[in-house]
N, C-alpha and C positions, 0 to 999 in steps of 0.2 A: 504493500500500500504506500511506502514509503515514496517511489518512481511518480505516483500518481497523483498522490496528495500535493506532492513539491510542485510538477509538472501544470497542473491546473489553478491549487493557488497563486503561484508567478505569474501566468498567464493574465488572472485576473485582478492581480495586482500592481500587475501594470498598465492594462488596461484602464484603472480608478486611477493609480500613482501620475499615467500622463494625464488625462484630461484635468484632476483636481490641481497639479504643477502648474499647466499652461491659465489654468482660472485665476488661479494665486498671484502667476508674476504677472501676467498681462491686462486681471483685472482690476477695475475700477470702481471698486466700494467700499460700505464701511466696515470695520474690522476686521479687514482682511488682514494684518497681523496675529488677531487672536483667532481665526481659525486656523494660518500657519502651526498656530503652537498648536490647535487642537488635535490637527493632522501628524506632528510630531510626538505627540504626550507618550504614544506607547514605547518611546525610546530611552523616557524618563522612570516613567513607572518600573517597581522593580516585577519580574515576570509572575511572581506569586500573587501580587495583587493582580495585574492582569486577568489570570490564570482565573481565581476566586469569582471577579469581578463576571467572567464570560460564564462560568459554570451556576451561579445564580442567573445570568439575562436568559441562556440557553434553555436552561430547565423550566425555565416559564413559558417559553415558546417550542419549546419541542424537539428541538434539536440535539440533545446531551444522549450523546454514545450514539449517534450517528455518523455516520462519512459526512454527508451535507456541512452539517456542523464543525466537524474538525478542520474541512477546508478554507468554511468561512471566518474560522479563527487565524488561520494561516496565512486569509488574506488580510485582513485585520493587521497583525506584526510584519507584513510584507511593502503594505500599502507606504510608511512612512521613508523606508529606503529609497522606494521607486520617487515620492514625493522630493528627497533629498537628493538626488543626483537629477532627476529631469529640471526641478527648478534650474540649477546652476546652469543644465547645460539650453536651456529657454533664454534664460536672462542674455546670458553672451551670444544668442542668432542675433541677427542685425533686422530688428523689426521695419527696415526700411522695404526688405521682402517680402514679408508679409502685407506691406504696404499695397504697394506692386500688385502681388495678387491678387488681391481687392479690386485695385483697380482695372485690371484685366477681365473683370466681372467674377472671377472665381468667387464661391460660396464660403461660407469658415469652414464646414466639412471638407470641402476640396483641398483650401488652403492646409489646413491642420493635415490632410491624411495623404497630399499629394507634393505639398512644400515643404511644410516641418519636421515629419516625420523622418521624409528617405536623407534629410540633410542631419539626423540627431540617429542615424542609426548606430556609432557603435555605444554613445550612450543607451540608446534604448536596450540592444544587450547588455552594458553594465548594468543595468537596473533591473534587467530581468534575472541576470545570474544573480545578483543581491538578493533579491525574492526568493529564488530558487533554494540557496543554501538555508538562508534562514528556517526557509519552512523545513527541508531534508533533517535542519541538525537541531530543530524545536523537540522538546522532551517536556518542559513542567507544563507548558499548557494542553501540550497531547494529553500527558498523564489524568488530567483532572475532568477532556471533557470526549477523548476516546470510547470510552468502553468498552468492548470486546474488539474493537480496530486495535493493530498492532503496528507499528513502524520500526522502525530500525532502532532506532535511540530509546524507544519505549520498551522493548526488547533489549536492547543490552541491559537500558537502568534494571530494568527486573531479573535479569539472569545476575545482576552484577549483587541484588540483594541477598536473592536466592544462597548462590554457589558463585565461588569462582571457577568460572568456563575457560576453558581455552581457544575454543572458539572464539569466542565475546574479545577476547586478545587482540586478536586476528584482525576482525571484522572492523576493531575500532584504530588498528593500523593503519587499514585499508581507508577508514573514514577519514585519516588526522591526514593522509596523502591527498587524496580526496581535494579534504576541506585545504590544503595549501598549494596546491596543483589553480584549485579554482581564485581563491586569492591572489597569485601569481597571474593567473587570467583576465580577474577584474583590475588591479593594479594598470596595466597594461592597455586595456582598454580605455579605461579612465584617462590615461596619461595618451593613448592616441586620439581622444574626444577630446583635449584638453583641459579635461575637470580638477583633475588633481596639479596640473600646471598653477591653475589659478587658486582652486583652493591652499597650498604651500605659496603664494606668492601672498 
């Protein structure tokens, strides 16, 4: 479940991550600073509250120890990443382009998914592989609103309580390559989109 979960909340975590990015820098109302933070907050909050917080909303609505649910938790902790690399790399497009295609009669769906989009693509992968990992290597909020779903990391935590496996060794070898193969990925993309140029500057 682990392949699928990760796979489909990124997907739709970027999805929300661009459009609410391009709202934030490009639009024009009020407190738009204080929904910045609201879109950021699950970066601040520590995961157990999180965690607490979904597992009461969920169980009121029907979702606890379903797939549905764990996803849309997943997209949840995924959405802020995606929110934090697209903004950067929105703000530094030269909205003189976007101008342009305006004027060219283009629609803002056109502009947005024919202009901005293929010109932000390898941020758009940095932000998707961001999504991706976080959901893949997410364990305390699995834990709380899984249920009989098992992931990877929900699966070790529990062989790790149980017994020491040798397996679970292995596997979490495999993940720690993994998890710095894909860091060395994002790194790299970031620095070819120019985001971490500017962020270090």
């Amino acid at each position: 479940n682990s392949l699928l979960i990760a796979a489909v909340s990124s997907l739709l975590a970027l999805v929300l991550g661009c459009a609410a990015a391009y709202g934030l820098v490009r639009g024009q109302f009020r407190g738009r600073a204080l929904y910045e933070s609201n879109f950021v907050a699950p970066l601040i909050v520590p995961p157990v509250i999180t965690a607490v917080a979904m597992y009461i909303f969920f169980s009121k609505i029907g979702l606890l120890g379903t797939l549905y649910g764990v996803i849309l938790s997943h997209v949840v902790l995924g959405v802020p990443y995606v929110i934090l690399v697209m903004a950067v790399a929105i703000r530094t497009f030269d909205v003189r382009i976007e101008q342009v295609a305006y004027t060219l009669g283009a629609s803002s769906w056109q502009m947005f998914s024919r202009v901005l989009l293929p010109n932000l693509l390898p941020s758009l992968f940095a932000a998707w592989l961001f999504a991706f990992i976080i959901s893949f290597d997410e364990v305390i909020v699995t834990l709380f609103l899984s249920g009989s779903y098992e992931t990877i990391p929900k699966r070790m935590f529990n062989e790790l309580v149980l017994q020491v496996n040798p397996t679970i060794t292995a596997i979490a070898t495999l993940l720690i390559g993994f998890s710095a193969v894909s860091v060395g990925l994002l790194a790299l993309l970031m620095q070819r989109a120019g985001i971490l140029t500017r962020q270090l500057g």
